[in-house]
N, C-alpha and C positions, 0 to 999 in steps of 0.2 A: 348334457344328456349322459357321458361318459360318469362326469362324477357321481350323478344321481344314481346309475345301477350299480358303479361302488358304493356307495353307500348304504343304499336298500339291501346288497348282501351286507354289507356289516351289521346293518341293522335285522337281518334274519339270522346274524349269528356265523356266519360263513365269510373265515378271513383267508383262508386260501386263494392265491392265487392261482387265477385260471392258464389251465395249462394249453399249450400247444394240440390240438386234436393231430393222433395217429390210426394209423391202420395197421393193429397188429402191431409188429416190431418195425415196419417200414415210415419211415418217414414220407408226407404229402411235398412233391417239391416241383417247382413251376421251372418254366425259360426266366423268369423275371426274377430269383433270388436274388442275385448281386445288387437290384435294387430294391432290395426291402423295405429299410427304412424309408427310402425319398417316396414308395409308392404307400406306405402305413402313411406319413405324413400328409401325402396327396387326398389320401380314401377321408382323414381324417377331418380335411376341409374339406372337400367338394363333394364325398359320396350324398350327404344329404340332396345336395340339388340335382346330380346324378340320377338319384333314385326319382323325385320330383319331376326331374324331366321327362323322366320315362312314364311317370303314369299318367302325367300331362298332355302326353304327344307329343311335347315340344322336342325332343330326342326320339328318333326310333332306331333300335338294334339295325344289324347290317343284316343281311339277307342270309351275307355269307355268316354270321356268327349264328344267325337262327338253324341253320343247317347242319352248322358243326354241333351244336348242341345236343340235337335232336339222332346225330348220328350215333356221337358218344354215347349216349343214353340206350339209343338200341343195339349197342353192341355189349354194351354192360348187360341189356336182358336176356342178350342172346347168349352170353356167356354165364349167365346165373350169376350174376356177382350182389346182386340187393339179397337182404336177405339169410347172409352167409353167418353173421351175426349177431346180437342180442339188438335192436334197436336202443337208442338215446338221443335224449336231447342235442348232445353233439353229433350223432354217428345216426339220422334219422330211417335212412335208408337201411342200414344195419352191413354195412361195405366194409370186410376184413381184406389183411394185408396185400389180396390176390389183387384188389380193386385199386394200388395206388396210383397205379399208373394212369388209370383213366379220370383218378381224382386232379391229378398234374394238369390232364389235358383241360377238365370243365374250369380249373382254376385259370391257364392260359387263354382262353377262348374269354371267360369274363374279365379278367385284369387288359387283356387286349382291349374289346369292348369300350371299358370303362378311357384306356389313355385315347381311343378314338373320338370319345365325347371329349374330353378334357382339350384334345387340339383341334377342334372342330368350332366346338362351342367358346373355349378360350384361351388359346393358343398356346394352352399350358404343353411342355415337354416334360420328360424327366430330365433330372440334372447332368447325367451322366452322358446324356447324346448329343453328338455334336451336330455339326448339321447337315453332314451326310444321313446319319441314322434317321435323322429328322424328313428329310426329303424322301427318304425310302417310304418310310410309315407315311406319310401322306400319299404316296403315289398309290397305294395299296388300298387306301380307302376308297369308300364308292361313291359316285359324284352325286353331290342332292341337287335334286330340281325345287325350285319355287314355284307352287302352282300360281 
């Protein structure tokens, strides 16, 4: 899927490389940088069934990430941050540099999210945690019942 939208740009004539979305001068930056890579890697395989899962049922978000979301978002209206800017394809909301911080947090709350499917559904970790880090993040999760 990856090559195929490289290649539809080449083939529209657009060899640039896609850059890093910013806000403004400020960089968007998570809890999770130090693992970038191991988590690009991860999105790289499993996001597809991730996303699948989700619209399946077979996965549902945590209650608590419905909320943080949903917070984020209204504090972002409350403080006029949509908007501040030109809208784009990258930038849809139209979010200048005042907004990054709260871009860090809806980034954390989804990369969270997502490593909670991955050890839920397949007992995937990142590489980096050992298994303290490992027993924490599970104890944080919320227990599913089987009807």
């Amino acid at each position: 899927m990856i090559w195929a939208n490289i290649e539809q740009l080449a083939a529209m004539g657009i060899s640039q490389l896609p850059s890093m979305e910013t806000l403004g001068d400020k960089k968007i930056e998570n809890s999770f940088e130090q693992d970038k890579d191991a988590l690009l890697m991860m999105m790289l395989r499993w996001l597809p069934s991730y996303w699948n899962d989700l619209v399946s049922g077979a996965y549902t978000s945590s209650q608590r990430a419905d909320l943080s979301l949903r917070n984020i978002f209204r504090q972002a209206a409350e403080k006029n941050y949509f908007f501040e800017s030109m809208p784009s394809i990258g930038n849809p909301l139209g979010l200048s540099g005042r907004s990054s911080i709260l871009a860090g947090k809806v980034q954390d709350v989804l990369i969270d999210d997502f490593l909670s499917y991955m050890a839920l559904k397949h007992n995937i970790y990142l590489p980096t945690w050992d298994e303290t880090q490992k027993k924490n993040f599970l104890m944080k999760l919320p227990t599913t019942e089987k009807p």
